[in-house]
One Martini backbone bead per residue (centre of mass of N, CA, C, O) as a GRO file, in nm:
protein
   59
    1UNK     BB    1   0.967  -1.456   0.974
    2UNK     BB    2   0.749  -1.687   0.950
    3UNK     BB    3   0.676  -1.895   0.694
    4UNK     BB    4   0.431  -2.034   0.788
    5UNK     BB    5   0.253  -1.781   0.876
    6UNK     BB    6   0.254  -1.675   0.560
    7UNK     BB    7   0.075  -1.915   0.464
    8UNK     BB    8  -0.173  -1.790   0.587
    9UNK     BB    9  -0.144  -1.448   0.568
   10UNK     BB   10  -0.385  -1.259   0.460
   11UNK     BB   11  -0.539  -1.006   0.310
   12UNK     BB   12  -0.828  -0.840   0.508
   13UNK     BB   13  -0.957  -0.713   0.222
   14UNK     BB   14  -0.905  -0.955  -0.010
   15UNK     BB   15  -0.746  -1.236   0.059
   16UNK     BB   16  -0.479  -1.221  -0.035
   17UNK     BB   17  -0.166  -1.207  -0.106
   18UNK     BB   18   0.135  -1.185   0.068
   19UNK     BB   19   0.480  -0.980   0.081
   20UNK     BB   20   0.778  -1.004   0.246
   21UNK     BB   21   0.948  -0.687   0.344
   22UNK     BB   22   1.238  -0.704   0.573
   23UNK     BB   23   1.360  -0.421   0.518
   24UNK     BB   24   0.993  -0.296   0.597
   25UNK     BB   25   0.853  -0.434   0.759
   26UNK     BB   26   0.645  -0.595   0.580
   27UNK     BB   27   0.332  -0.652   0.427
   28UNK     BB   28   0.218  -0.679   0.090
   29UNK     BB   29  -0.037  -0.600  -0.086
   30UNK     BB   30  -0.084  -0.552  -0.453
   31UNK     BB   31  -0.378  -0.531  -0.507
   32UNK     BB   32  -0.395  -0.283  -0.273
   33UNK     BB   33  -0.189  -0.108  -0.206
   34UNK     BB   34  -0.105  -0.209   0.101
   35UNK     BB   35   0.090  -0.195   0.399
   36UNK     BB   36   0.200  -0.376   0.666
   37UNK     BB   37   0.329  -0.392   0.995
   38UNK     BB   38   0.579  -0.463   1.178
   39UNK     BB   39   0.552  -0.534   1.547
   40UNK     BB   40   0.796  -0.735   1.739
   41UNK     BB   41   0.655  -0.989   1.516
   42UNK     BB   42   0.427  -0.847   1.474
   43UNK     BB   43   0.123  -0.825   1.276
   44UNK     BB   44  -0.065  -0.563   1.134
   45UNK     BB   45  -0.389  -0.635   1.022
   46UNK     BB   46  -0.512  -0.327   0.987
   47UNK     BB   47  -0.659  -0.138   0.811
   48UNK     BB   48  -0.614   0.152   0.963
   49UNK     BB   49  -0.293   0.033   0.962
   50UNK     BB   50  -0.233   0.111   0.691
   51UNK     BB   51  -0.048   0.168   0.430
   52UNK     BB   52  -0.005   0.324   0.134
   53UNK     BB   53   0.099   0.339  -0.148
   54UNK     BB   54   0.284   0.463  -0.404
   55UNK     BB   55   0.280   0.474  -0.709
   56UNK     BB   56   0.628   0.470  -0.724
   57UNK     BB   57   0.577   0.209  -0.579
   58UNK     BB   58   0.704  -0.089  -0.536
   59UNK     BB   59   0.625  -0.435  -0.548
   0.00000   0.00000   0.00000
């Protein structure tokens, strides 16, 4: 993931920080625990694409 793009990157339900989780291609807002999947190197950025996080899974 290119880090440039990561600066500018916002979560699109809270516009808040997202966090790059290498090892599951996923893009993380905390704020708001849904995970983005990343398909390609493009980045989904659809709230309806987006994963829930489970409670006891870690941010």
């Amino acid at each position: 993931m290119d880090a440039k793009l990561l600066e500018i990157l916002v979560c699109p339900v809270c516009k808040g920080p997202l966090v790059f989780k290498k090892e599951a291609q996923e893009l993380v807002c905390k704020a708001d625990r849904i995970a983005f999947g990343i398909k390609d190197g493009i980045p989904v950025m659809l709230e309806s694409e987006a994963r829930q996080l489970a409670a006891d899974e870690e941010v």
